[in-house]
C-alpha positions in Angstrom: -90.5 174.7 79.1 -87.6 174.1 81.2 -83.8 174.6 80.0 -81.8 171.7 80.6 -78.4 172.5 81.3 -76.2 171.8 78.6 -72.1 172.4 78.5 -71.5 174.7 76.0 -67.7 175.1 75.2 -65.9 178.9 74.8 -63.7 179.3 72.3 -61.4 182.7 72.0 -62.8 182.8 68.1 -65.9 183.4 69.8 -64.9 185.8 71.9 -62.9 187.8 69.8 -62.7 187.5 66.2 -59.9 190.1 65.9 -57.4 188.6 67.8 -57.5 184.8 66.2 -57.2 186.6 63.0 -53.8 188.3 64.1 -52.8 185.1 65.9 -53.5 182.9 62.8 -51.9 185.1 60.3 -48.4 185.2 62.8 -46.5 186.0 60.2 -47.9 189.0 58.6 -48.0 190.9 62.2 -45.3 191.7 64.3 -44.9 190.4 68.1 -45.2 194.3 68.8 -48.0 194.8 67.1 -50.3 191.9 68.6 -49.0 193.1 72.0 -50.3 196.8 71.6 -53.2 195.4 69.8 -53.9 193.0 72.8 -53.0 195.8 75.2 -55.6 198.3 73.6 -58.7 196.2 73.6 -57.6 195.3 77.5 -57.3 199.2 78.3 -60.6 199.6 76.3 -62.7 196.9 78.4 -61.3 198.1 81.2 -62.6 201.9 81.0 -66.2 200.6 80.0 -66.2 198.1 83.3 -64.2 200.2 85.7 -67.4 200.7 87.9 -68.0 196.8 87.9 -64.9 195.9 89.0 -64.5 195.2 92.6 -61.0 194.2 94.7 -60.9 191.1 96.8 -57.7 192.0 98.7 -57.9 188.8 100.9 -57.2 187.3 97.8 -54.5 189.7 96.4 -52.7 189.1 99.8 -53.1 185.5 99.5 -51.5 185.5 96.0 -48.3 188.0 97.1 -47.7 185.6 99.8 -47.6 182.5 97.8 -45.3 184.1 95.6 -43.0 185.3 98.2 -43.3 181.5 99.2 -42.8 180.6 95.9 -39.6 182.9 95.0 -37.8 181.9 98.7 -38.5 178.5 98.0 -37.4 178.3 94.6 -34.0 180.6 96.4 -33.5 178.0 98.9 -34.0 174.5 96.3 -31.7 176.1 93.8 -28.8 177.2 96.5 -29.2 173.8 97.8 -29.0 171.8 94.3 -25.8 173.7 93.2 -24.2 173.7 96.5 -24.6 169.8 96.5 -23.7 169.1 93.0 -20.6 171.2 93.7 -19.9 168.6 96.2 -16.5 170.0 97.1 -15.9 173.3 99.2 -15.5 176.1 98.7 -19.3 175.6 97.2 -20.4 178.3 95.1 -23.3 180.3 96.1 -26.5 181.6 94.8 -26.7 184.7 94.4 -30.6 186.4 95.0 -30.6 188.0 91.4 -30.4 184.4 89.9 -33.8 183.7 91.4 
């Protein structure tokens, strides 16, 4: 018999029962409490699959450059959008802790 290849669709209740049930019943759970909860499973997946886990730094170098791209970018629009909707000098800066 052959398999045919069928789409099968992933949902996070299938994955993990635990944390639908906390995400479902928001109210009764703090913000706190699903983050630590959420953290925990993480920290506990992580020390079963340590050895499995392998680092692609071309791709982790690729990914700090595109946010240094990103956050100089996103410097340089903003500094330009105020300094033209000032429209009259002395136009106010951008300071680098607003990006």
């Amino acid at each position: 018999m052959t398999r045919k290849n069928t789409l099968r669709f992933v949902y996070i209740r299938d994955i993990c029962p635990d944390v639908t049930f906390l995400l479902r019943n928001r109210e009764s759970h703090s913000r706190r409490d699903i983050t630590l909860y959420l953290f925990i499973g993480w920290v506990a997946f992580l020390t079963t699959r340590y050895r499995q886990i392998t680092v692609r730094w071309d791709i982790v170098a690729n990914a700090a450059v595109y946010c240094i791209l990103f956050i100089v970018g996103g410097h340089f629009f903003c500094a330009g959008s105020i300094a033209r909707c000032a429209g009259r000098p002395p136009a106010p800066e951008w300071p680098w802790k607003w990006t």
